[in-house]
C-alpha positions as CSV (number, residue, x, y, z in Angstrom):
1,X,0.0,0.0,0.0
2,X,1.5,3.2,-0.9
3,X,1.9,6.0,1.4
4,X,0.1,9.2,-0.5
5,X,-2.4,9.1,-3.3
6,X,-1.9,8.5,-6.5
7,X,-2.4,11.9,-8.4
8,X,-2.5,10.6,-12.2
9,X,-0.5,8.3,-14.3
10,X,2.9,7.6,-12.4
11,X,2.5,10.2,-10.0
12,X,1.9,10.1,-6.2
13,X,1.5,12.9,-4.1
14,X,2.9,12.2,-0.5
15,X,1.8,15.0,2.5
16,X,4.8,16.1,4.9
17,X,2.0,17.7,7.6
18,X,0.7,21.2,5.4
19,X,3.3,20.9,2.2
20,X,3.1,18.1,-0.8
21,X,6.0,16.6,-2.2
22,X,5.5,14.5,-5.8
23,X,7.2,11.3,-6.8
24,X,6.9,11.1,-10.3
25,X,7.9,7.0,-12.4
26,X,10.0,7.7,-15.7
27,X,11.1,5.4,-18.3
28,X,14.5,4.7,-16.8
29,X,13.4,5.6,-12.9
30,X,11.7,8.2,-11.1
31,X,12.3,11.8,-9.9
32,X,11.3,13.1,-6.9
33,X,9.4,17.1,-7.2
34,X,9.8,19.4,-4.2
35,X,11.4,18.2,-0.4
36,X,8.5,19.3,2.1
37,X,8.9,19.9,5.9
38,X,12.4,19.0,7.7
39,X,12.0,15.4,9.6
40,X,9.9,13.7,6.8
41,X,12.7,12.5,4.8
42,X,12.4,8.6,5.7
43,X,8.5,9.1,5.1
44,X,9.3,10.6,1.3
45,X,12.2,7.5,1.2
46,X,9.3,4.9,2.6
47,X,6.6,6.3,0.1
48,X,9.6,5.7,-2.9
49,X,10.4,2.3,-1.7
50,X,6.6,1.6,-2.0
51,X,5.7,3.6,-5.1
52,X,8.9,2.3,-7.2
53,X,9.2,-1.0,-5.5
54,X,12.8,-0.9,-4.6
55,X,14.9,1.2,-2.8
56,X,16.3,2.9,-5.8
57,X,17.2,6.7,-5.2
58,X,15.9,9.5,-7.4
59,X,17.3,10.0,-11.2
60,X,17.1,13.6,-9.9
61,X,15.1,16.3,-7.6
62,X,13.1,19.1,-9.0
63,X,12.2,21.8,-7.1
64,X,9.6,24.3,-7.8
65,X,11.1,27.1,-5.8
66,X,13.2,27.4,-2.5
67,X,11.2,28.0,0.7
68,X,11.8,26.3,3.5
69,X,8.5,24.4,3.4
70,X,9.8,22.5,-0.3
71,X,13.4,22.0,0.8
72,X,13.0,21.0,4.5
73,X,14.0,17.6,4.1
74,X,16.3,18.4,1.2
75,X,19.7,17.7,2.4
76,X,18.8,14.5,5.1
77,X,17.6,13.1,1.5
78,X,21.1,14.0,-0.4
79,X,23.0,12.3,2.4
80,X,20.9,9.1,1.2
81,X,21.1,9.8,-2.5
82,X,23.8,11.0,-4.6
83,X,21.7,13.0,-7.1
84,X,21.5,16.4,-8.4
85,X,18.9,18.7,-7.6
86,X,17.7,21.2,-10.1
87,X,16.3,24.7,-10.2
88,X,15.7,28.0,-12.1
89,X,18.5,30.4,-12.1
90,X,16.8,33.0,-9.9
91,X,16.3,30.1,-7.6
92,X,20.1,29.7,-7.2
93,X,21.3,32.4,-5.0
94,X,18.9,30.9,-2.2
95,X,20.3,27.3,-2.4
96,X,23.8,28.1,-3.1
97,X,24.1,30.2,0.5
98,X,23.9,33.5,-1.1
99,X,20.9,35.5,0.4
100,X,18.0,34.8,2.4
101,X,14.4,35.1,0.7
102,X,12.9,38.6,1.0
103,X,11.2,38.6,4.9
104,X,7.4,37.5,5.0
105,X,4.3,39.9,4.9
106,X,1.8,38.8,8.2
107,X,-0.2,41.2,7.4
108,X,-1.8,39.8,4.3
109,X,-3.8,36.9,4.0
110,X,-5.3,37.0,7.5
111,X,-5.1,33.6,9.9
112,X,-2.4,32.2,12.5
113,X,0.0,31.1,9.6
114,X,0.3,34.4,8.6
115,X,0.8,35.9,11.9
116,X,3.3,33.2,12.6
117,X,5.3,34.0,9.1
118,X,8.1,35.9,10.7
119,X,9.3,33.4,12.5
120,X,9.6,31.0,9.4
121,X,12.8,30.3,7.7
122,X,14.3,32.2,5.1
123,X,17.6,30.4,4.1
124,X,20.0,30.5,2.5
125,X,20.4,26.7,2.0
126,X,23.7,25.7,0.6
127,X,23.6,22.5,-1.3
128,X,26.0,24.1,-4.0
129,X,27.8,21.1,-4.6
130,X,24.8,19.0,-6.2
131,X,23.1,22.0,-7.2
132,X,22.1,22.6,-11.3
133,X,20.1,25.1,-13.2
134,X,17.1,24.2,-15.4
135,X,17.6,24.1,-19.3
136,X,16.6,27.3,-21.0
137,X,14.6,25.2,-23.5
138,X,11.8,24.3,-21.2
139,X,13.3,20.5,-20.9
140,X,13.1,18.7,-17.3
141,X,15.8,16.8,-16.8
142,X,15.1,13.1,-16.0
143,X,11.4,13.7,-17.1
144,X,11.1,13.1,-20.7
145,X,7.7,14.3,-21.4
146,X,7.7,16.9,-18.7
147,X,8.4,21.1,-19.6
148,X,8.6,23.7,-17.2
149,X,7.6,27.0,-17.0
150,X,8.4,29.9,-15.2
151,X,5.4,30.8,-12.6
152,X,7.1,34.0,-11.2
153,X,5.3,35.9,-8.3
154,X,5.7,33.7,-5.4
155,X,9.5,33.8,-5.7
156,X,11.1,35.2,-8.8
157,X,12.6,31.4,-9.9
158,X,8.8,29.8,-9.5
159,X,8.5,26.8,-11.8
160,X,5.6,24.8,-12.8
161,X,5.8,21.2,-14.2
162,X,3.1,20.3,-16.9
163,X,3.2,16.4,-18.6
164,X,1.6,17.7,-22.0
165,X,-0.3,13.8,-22.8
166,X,-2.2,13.7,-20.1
167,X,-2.3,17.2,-19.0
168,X,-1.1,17.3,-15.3
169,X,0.1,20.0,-13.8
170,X,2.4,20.2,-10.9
171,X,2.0,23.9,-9.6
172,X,3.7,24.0,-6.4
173,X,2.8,27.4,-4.9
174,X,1.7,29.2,-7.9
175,X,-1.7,28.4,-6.9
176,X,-2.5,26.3,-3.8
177,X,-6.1,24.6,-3.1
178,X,-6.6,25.1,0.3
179,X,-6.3,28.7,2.3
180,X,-2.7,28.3,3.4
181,X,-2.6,31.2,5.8
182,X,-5.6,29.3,7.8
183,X,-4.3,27.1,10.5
184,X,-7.7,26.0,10.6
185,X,-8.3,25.2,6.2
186,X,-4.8,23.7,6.2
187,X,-5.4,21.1,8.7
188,X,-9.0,20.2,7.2
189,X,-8.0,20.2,3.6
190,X,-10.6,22.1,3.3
191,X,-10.7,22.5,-1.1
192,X,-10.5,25.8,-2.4
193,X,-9.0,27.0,-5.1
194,X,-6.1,30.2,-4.5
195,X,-3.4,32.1,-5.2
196,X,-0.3,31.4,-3.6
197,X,0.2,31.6,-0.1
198,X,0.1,35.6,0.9
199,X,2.6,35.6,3.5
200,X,5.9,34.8,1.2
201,X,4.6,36.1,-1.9
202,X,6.8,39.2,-3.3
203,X,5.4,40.0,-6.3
204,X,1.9,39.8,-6.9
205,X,1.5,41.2,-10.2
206,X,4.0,38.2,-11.5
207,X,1.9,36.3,-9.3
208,X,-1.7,37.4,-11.3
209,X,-0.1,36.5,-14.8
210,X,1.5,33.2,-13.5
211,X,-1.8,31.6,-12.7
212,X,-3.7,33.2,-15.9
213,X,-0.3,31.3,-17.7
214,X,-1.7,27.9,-16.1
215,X,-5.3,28.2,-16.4
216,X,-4.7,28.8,-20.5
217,X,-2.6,25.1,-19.9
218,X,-6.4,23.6,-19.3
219,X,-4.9,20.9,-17.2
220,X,-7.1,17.7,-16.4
221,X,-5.1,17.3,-13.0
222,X,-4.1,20.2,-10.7
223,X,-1.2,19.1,-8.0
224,X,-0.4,21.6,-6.3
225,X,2.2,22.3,-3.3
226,X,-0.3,22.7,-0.5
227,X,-4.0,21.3,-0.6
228,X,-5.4,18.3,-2.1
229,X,-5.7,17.6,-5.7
230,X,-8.4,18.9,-8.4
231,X,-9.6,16.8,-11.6
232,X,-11.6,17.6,-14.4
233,X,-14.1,20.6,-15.8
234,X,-14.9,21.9,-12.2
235,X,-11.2,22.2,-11.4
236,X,-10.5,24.3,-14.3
237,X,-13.3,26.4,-13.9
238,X,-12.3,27.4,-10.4
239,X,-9.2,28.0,-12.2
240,X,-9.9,30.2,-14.7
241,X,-12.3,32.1,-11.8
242,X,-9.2,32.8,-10.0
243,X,-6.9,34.0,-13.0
244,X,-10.1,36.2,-14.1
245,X,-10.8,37.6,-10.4
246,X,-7.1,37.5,-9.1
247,X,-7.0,40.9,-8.6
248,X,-10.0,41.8,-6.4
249,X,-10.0,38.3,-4.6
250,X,-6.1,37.4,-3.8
251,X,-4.0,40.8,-4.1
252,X,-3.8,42.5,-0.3
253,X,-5.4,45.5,0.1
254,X,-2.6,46.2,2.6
255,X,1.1,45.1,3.0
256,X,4.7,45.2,2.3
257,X,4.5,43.8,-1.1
258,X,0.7,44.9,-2.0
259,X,1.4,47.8,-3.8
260,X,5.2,47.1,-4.8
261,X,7.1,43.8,-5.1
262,X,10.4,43.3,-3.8
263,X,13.1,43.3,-6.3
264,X,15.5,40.5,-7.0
265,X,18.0,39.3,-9.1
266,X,20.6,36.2,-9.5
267,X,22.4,37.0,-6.9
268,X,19.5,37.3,-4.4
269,X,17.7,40.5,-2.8
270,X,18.0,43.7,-4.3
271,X,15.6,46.4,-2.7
272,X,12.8,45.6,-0.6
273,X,9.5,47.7,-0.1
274,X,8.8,49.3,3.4
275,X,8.0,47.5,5.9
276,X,4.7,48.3,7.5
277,X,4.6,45.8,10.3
278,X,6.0,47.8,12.7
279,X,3.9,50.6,12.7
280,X,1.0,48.5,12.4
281,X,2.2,47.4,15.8
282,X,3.0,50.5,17.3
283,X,-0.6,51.2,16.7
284,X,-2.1,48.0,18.3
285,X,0.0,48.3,21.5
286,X,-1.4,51.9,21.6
287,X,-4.5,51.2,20.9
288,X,-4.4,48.5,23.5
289,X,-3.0,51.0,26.1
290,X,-5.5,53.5,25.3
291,X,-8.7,51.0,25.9
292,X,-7.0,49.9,28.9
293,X,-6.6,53.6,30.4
294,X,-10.3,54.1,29.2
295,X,-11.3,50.7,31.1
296,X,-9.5,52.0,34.1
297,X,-10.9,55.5,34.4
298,X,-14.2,53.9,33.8
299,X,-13.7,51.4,36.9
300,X,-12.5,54.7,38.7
301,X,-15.7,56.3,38.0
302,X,-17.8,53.9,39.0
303,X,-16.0,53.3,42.4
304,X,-16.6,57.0,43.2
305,X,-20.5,56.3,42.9
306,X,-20.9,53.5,45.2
């Protein structure tokens, strides 16, 4: 019996806690898409063993982009398997140990994982040594069959995988199908269909034309990097919803990248918005102290009545 669920053709999705990884069979092996959570390395080894039927390692590793929720497990797995791990270019400088990913936004999205966002990891990661950049041409190495496509918005490397024959997508955060920031969604799966999460996504107008790039795909199988996978005509309908009404339904009203994205390049962070957290919280805390003074002078009053 597997661990995960079989997505489509020679593909199984296996859950580390909130983030998917994808095992995906090839001719000559497989290749393993995304790392999830640290600590869920032996599951994503167990869920190979059963999926391929051996203990063969990986041809290679895919990732869609670099967060810390997709390479968590990353190097416990390359300590096990002598592959190569590939990337997009603008993915590099946060794999190689060159810069950190610009800081999350909790104030967009609303919900406790977005309040909790600062304290998340932003790298760098260095696995240098097995590290290698995607083709220009589109090609996924190790997947014949297989193209990427840049998916922008979320980070600036973003990359989509899309098996043309069958039409299955593998969109890691590009767009998600549960509400990510809800501690709540996440841990029900509950199915809707989204934008990427809000708390690490720098650039939202990237972000907008990324997921109108997919929905024009019209994929038969959505597998996304958080959330449960979508089939079929009511899939891509929710899909093309969410490229039509991206704007008014998933870009923040208010935060650090609503209004301008941060800007990067392929060495890492260039220039980064304002950041409006802390006088957001300056004004809680004095909002806070001023209902408390009005709370007290009220008690005050009322004792000098009785």
């Amino acid at each position: 019996m597997h661990i995960g669920e079989e997505a489509a053709d020679g593909v199984l999705r296996v859950r580390t806690l909130m983030v998917n990884v994808y095992l995906v069979k090839t001719e000559s092996g497989w290749v393993l898409v995304d790392a999830g959570l640290r600590g869920y390395d032996r599951t994503i080894r167990s869920a190979a063993e059963s999926f391929i039927g051996s203990t063969r390692a990986p041809e290679a590793i895919v990732l869609t982009h670099g967060h810390f929720d997709h390479v968590g497990s990353l190097e416990a797995l390359l300590e096990h398997w002598q592959v190569p791990v590939y990337a997009h270019r603008l993915e590099r400088p946060y794999l190689n140990g060159e810069s950190a990913y610009p800081p999350a936004d909790p104030l967009t999205g609303g919900g406790s994982m977005a309040l909790l966002s600062r304290l998340y990891p932003r790298g760098p990661l260095d696995i240098s040594q097995r590290l290698n950049v995607l083709p220009d041409d589109g090609s996924v190495p190790m997947m014949p069959g297989w193209r990427w496509m840049l998916t922008s918005g979320h980070t600036a490397g973003h990359v989509s995988l899309f098996r043309e024959r069958d039409a299955v997508l593998i969109a890691g955060d590009a767009v998600v199908t549960t509400k990510q920031e809800s501690a709540l969604a996440v841990m029900a799966q509950r199915e809707e269909m989204h934008g990427p999460p809000a708390y690490f996504t720098q650039d939202w107008q990237a972000s907008a034309e990324s997921v109108r790039k997919l929905a024009a795909l019209e994929p038969d199988v959505l597998a996304t990097g958080h959330g449960v996978v979508m089939r079929g005509p009511a899939m891509r309908k929710a899909l093309h919803q969410l490229a039509a009404n991206f704007e008014s339904t998933e870009v923040p009203r208010y935060g650090r990248y609503a209004k301008e994205p941060a800007v990067t390049d392929e060495h890492g962070v260039v220039r980064l918005p304002p950041d409006p957290f802390p006088k957001v919280a300056a004004g809680l805390a004095a909002s806070a102290i001023a209902i408390g003074l009005l709370a007290q002078a009220e008690r005050m009053r009322r004792s000098a009545y009785r």
